[in-house]
N, C-alpha and C positions, 0 to 999 in steps of 0.2 A: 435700643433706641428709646428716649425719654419721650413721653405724650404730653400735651400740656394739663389734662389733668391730673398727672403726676405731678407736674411740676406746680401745681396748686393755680394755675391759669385754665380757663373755661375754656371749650371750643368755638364758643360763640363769641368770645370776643376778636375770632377771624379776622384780621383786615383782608379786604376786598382788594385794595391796591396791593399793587407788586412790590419788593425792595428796590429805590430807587437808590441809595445812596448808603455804604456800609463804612462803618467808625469802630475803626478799633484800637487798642491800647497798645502802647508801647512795646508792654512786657509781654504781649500775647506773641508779638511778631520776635520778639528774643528767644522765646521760648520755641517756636516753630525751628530756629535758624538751631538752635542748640540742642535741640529732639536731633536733627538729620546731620549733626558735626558728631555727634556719640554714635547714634548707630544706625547711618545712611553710610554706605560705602559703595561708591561709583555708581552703577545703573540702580541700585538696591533704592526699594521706595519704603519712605517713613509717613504715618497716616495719624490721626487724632483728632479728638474729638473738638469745636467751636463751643465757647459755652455764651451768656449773655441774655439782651433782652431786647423787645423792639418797640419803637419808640414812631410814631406817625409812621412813616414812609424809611424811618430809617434804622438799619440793624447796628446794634450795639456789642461788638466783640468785647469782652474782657476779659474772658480767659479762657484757657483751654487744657490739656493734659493728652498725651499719648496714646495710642497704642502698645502694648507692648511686645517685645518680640517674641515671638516663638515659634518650636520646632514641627515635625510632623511627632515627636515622643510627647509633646501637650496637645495631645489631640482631645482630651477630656477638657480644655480652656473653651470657656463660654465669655466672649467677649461681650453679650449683650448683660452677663451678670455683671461682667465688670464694669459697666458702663455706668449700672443701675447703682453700683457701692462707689466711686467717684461720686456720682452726683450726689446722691445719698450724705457721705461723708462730707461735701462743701458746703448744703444748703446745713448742717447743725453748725458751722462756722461763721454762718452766716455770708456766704459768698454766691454771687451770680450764679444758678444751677441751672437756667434755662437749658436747652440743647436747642443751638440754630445752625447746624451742621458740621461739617467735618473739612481736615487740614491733609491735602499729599504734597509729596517732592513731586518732582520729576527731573527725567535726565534728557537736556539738551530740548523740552517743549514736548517731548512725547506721552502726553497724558491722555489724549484724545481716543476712545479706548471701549468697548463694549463693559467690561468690569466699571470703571468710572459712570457711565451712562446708566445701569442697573442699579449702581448703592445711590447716585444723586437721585434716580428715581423714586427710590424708597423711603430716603430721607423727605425731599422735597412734596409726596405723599403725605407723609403721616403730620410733617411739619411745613404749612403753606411758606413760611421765610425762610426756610433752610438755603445753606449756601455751600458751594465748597472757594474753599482758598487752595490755590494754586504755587507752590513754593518751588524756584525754579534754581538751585544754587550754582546749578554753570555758571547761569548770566547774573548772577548777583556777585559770583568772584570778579567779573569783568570791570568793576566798577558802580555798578547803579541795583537795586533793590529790584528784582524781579517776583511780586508779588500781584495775582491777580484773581478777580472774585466770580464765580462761574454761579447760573442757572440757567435749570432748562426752560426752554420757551413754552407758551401755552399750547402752542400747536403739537411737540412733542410730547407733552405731558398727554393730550388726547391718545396721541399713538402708542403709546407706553400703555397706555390703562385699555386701550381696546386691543391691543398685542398685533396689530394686526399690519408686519412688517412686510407685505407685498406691495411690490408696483405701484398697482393699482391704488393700495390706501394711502400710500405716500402720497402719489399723484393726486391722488383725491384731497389731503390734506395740505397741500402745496408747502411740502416738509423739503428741503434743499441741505447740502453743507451747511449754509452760511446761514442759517437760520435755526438750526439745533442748540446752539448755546448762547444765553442772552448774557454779554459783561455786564457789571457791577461798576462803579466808582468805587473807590476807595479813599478812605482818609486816615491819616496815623493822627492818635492825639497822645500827647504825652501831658501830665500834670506840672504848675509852676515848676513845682521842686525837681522833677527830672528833665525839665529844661536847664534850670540853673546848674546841674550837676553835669550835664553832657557838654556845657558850655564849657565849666569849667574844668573837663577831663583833656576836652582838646585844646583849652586854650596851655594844660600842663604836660601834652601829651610829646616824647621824646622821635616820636614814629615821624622821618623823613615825608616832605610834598609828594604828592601823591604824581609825580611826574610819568608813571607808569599808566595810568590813564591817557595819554599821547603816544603809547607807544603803538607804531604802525605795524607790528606784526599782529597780525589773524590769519596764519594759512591753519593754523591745527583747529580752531576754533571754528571757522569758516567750512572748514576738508569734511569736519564728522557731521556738520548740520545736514552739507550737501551728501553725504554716504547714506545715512536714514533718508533724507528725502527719495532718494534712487530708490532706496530698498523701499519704501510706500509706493512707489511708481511702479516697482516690479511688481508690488500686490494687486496695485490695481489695473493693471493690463492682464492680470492670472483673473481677476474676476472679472474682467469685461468678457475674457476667454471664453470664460462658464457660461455667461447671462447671454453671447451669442447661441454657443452652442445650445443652451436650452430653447430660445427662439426655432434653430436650425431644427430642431426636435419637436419641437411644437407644429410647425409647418408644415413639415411632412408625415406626421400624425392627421393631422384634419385634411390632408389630401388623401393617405388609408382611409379616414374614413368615409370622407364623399366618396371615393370610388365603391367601395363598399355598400354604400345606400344604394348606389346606381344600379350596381350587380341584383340587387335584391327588389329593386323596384323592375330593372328588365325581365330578371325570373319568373316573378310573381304574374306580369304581363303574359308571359308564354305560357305560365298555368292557367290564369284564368280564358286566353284562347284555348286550350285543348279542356277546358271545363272542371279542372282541378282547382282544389282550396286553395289560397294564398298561402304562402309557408308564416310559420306563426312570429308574430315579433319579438325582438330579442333586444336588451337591455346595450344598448351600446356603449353607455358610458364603464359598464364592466367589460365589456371586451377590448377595449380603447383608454388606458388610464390612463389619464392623463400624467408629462417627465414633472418630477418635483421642481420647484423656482427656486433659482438661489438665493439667499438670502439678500435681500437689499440693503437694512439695516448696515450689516457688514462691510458695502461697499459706499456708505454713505459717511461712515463712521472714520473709513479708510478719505477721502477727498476731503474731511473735514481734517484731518492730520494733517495731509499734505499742505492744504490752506495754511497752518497754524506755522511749517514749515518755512512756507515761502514767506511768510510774516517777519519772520524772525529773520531770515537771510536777509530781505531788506531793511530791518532796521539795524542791525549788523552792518551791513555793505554802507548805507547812506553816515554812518555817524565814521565811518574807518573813511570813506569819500574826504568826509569835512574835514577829516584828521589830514590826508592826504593835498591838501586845497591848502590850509593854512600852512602846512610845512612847506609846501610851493612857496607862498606868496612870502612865509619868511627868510628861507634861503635867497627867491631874488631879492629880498628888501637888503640882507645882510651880505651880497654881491656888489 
């Protein structure tokens, strides 16, 4: 991970404000789609590094580069060298070298994820703008670009940095699902020249109307959203399981041990009538440990999935609707 004192940028020129607004280049998001078309295959995730620079309130993409694959036989690969020799090698080109974060796939919107939540925390640490982009190529076969810009919120930046994943600091920090990741806007900029060029690709382009775009089947596309949602539902019914039964364990712990103090306050009472010592005090919290909590985290992690989930069914369902409504209204027009 590049610092901005490497990267010849002070830490004190910090901006105080948040990324409101992220721009990025064309060939960044070409590159992103053609990283995971060579070697992204099916659930398999493709990552890489964001390069650029940031500009008032807004982050500036312009390039980026891979990760590369490897096996458990490259176990001697140090990705943080390799991150240092890319960067290294672009800024004597004189290319963008900043580091403002990093690029994954995901299959079907399931990125929401402990792994994900640890590297953006690190990232977004050591570099206050870092971001990750979101590459989702299911829903980009569908038709439309599914590209989107993730950070963590202030609140969980707190939690992250005091670790302190119980109940209680959650609660205390009014950390929820729907609050752990803050989106981004996004804008593509392309330059005159690759305007003119795209224009005139499609205006030469031999590829039939995209009439496949209307078409009304989604049951396979629809079938595997709602299969992973099940399966987060199953998880999160396996943790509520846990987080009762730890409750049920807690309960009847502090009823052992008030009955316990009672025992020892009535004793001590019937000693001190027959004129004997009180028996000597004894550490309760070590005879009494308290059951370990289940992680919260984990199950917050898990309803923030399933949100991301039932997101994407509905916007799925609502655009397959409209498809549905116009073919109505066409057919009776054409009755």
């Amino acid at each position: 991970m590049a610092s901005r004192k490497e990267s010849g940028v002070s830490s004190s020129n910090t901006l105080d404000s948040p990324v409101k607004q992220i721009q990025i280049e064309g060939l960044v998001v070409l590159k992103i789609i053609k990283h995971y078309q060579e070697e992204g295959q099916g659930s398999e995730v493709v990552q890489g590094v964001l390069l650029g620079l940031v500009v008032e309130d807004r982050l500036e993409i312009t390039n980026c580069f891979p990760f590369p694959q490897h096996t458990e036989e490259d176990a001697d690969f140090d990705e943080v060298q390799y991150q240092m020799e890319m960067m290294r090698s672009l800024r004597h080109v004189n290319i963008d070298h900043l580091h403002v974060g990093w690029y994954q796939s995901t299959f079907y919107g399931s990125f929401v994820s402990r792994a994900l939540l640890d590297s953006q925390f690190s990232y977004q640490h050591a570099i206050e703008e870092s971001v990750v982009l979101i590459y989702d190529p299911i829903k980009t076969a569908q038709g439309s670009l599914s590209l989107k810009a993730y950070r963590l919120t202030p609140k969980l930046m707190e939690i992250c940095k005091e670790k302190d994943f119980s109940a209680e600091g959650l609660k205390k920090a009014a950390v929820g699902y729907e609050n752990m990741f803050e989106e981004v806007p996004i804008v593509i900029k392309n330059s005159h020249l690759i305007s003119v060029l795209l224009w005139e690709l499609e205006e030469k382009s031999t590829v039939p109307s995209k009439h496949e775009l209307l078409s009304l089947s989604s049951s396979s596309h629809l079938e595997k959203s709602l299969q992973m949602l099940m399966d987060r539902v199953d998880d999160m019914s396996q943790d509520i399981v846990k987080f009762n039964t730890f409750s049920r364990n807690t309960s009847k712990q502090q009823q052992q041990k008030h009955q316990y103090i009672q025992r020892r306050q009535q004793e001590n009472t019937q000693r001190q009538s027959r004129g004997e010592p009180p028996l000597p005090e004894e550490d309760i919290s070590k005879m009494f440990k308290p059951p370990q909590p289940p992680p919260r985290m984990d199950t917050l992690l898990i309803a923030g999935q399933i949100n991301t989930y039932c997101q994407t069914v509905k916007e799925f369902t609502s655009q397959n609707l409209g498809k549905l409504f116009m073919a109505e209204a066409l057919q009776g027009h054409n009755s």
